[in-house]
N, CA, C and O atoms as a GROMACS GRO file, in nm:
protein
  216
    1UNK      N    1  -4.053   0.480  -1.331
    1UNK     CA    2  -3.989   0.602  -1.286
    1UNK      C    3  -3.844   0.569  -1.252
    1UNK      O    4  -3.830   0.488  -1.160
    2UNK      N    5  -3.754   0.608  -1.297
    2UNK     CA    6  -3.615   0.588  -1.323
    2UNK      C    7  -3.567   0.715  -1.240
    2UNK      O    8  -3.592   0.835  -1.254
    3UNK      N    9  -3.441   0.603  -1.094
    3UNK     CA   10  -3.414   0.731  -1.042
    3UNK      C   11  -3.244   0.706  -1.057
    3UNK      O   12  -3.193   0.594  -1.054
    4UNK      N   13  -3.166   0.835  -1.073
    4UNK     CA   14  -3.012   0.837  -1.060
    4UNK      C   15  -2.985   0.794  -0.916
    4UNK      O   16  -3.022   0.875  -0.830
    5UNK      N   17  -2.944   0.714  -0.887
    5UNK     CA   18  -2.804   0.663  -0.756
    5UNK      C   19  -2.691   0.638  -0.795
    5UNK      O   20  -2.652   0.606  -0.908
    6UNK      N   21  -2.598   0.666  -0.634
    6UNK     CA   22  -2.446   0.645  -0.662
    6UNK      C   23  -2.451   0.565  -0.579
    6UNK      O   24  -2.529   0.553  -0.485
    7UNK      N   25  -2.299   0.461  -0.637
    7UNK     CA   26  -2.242   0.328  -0.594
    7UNK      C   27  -2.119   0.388  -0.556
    7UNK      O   28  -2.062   0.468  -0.630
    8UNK      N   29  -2.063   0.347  -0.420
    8UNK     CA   30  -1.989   0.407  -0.370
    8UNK      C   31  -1.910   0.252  -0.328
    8UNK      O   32  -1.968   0.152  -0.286
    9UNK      N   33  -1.773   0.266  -0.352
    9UNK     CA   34  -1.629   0.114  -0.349
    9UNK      C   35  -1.650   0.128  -0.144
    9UNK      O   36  -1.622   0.208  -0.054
   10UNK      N   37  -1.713  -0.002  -0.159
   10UNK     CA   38  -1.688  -0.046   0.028
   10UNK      C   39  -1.549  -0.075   0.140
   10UNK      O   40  -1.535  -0.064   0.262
   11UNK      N   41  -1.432  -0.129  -0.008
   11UNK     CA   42  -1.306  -0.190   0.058
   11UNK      C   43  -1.221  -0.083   0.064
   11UNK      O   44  -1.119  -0.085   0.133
   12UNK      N   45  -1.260   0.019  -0.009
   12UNK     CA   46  -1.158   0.150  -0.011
   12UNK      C   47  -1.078   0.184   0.066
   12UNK      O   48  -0.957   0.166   0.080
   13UNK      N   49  -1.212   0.276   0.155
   13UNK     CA   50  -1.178   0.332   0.343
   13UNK      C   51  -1.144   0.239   0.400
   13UNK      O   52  -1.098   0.268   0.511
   14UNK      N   53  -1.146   0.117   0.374
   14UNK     CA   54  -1.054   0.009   0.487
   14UNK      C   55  -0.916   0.029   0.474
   14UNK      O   56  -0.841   0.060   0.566
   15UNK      N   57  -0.878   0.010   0.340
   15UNK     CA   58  -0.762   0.024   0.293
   15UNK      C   59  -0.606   0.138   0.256
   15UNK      O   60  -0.490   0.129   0.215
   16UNK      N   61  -0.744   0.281   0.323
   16UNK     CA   62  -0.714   0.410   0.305
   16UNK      C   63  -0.674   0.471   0.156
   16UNK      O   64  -0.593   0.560   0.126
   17UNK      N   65  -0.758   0.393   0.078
   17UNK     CA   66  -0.696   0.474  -0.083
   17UNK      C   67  -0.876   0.557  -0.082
   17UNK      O   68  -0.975   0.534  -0.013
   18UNK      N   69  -0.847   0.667  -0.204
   18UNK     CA   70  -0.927   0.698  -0.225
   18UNK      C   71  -1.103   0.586  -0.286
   18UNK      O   72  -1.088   0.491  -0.363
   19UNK      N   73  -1.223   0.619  -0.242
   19UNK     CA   74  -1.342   0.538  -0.287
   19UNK      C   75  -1.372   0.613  -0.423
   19UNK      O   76  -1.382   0.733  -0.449
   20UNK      N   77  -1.383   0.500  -0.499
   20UNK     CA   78  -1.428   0.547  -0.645
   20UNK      C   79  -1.590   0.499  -0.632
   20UNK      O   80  -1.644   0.415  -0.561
   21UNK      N   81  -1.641   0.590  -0.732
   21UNK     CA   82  -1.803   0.601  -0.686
   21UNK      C   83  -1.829   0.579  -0.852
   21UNK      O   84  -1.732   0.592  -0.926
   22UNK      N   85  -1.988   0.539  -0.920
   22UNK     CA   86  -1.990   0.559  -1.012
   22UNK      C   87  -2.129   0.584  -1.018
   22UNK      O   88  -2.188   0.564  -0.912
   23UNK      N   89  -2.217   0.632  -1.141
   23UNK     CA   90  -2.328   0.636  -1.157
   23UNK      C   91  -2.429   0.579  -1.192
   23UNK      O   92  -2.436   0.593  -1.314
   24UNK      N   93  -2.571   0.483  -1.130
   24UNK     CA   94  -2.652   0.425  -1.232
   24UNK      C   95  -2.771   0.460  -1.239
   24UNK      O   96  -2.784   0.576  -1.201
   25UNK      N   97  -2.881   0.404  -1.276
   25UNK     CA   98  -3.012   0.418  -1.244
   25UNK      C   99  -3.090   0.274  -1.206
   25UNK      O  100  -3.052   0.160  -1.228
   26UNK      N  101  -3.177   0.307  -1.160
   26UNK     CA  102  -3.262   0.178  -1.129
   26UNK      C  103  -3.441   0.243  -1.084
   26UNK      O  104  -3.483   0.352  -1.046
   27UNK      N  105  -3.511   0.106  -1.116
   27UNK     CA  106  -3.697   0.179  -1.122
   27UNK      C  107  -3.691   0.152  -0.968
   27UNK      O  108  -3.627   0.068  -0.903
   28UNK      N  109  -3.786   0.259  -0.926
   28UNK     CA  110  -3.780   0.291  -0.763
   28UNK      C  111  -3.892   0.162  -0.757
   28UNK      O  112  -3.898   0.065  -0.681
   29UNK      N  113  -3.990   0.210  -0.887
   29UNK     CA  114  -4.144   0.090  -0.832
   29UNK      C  115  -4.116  -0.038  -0.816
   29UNK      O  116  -4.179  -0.090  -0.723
   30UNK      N  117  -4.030  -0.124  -0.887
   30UNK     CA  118  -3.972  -0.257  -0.882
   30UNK      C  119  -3.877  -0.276  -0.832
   30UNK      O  120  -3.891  -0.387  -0.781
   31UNK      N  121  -3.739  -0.224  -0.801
   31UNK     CA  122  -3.626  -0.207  -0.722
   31UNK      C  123  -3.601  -0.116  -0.565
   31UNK      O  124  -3.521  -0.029  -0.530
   32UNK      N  125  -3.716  -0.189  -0.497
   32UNK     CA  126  -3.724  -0.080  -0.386
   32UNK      C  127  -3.595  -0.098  -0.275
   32UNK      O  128  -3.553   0.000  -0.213
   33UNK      N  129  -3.533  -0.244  -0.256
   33UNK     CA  130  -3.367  -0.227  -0.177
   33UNK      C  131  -3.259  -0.140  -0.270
   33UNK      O  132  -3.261  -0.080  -0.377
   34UNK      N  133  -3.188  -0.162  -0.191
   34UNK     CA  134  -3.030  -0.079  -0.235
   34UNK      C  135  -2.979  -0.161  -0.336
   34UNK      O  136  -3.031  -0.273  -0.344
   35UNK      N  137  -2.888  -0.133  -0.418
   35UNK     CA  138  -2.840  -0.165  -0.480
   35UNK      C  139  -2.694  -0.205  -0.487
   35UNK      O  140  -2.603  -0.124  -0.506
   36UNK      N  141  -2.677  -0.347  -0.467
   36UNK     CA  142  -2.516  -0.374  -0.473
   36UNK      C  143  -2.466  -0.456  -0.598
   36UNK      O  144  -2.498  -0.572  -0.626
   37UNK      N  145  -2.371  -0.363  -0.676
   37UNK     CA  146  -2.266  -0.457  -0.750
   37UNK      C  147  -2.160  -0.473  -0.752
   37UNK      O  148  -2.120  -0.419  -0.648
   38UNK      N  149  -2.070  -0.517  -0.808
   38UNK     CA  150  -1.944  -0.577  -0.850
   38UNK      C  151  -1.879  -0.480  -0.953
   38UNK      O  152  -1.921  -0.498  -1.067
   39UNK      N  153  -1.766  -0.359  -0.938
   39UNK     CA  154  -1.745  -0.268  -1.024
   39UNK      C  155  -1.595  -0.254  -0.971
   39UNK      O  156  -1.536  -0.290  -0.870
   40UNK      N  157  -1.544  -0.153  -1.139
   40UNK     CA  158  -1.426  -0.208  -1.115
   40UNK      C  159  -1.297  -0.062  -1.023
   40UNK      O  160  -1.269   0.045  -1.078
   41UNK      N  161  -1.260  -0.093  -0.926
   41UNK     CA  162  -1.175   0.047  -0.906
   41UNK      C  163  -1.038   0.040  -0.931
   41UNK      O  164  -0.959  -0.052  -0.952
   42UNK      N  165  -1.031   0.171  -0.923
   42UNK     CA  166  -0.882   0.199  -1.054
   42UNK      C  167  -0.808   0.212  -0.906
   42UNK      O  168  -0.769   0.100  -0.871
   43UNK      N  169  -0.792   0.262  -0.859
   43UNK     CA  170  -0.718   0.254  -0.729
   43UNK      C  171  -0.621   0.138  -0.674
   43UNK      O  172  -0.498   0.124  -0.667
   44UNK      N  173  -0.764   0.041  -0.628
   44UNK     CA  174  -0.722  -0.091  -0.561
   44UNK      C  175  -0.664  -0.164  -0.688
   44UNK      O  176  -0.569  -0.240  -0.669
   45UNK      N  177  -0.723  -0.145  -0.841
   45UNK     CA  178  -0.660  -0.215  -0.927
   45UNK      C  179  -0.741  -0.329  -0.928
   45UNK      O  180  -0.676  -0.431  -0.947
   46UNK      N  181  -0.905  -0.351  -0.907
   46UNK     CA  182  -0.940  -0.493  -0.916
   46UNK      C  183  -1.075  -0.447  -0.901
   46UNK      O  184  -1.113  -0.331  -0.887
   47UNK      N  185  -1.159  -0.574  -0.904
   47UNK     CA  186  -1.288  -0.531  -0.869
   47UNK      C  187  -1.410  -0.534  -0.754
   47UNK      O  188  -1.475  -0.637  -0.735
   48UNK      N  189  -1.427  -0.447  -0.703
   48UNK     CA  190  -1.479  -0.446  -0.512
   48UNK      C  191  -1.646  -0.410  -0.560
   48UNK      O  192  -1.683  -0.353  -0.663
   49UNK      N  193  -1.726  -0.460  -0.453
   49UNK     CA  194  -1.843  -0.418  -0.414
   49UNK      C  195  -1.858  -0.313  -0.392
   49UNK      O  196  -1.795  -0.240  -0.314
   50UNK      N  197  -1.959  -0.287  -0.469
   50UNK     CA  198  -2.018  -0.101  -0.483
   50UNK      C  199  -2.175  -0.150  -0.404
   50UNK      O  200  -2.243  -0.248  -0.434
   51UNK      N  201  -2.204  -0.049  -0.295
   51UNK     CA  202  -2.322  -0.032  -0.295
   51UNK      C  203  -2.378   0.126  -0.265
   51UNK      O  204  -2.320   0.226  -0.223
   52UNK      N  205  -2.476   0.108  -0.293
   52UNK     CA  206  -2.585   0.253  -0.292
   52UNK      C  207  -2.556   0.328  -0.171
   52UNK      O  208  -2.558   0.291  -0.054
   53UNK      N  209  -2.525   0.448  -0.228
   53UNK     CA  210  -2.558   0.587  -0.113
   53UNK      C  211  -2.654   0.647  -0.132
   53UNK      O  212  -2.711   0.656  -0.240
   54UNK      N  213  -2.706   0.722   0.023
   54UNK     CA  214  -2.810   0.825  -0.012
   54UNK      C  215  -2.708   0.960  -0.047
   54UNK      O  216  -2.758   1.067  -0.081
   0.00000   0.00000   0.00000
């Protein structure tokens, strides 16, 4: 069962630029933590830790 979550940029709001968010999926039955990756924001110009919002 494949569910849509958003990854939301963590260093953003520190920095006061806008948080770039993006879209993925992941199986709820085997992936039951949050989800953190490495993605790239256009903002900061580099690439920051994204993790899962509700």
């Amino acid at each position: 069962m494949q569910e849509v979550v958003t990854l939301e940029c963590t260093e953003a709001r520190k920095e006061g630029k806008p948080v770039s968010r993006y879209l993925t999926t992941r199986n709820k039955k085997t992936v039951t933590e949050r989800i953190e990756k490495k993605k790239y924001n256009p903002h900061l110009k580099r690439h920051t830790l994204h993790k899962e919002i509700k």
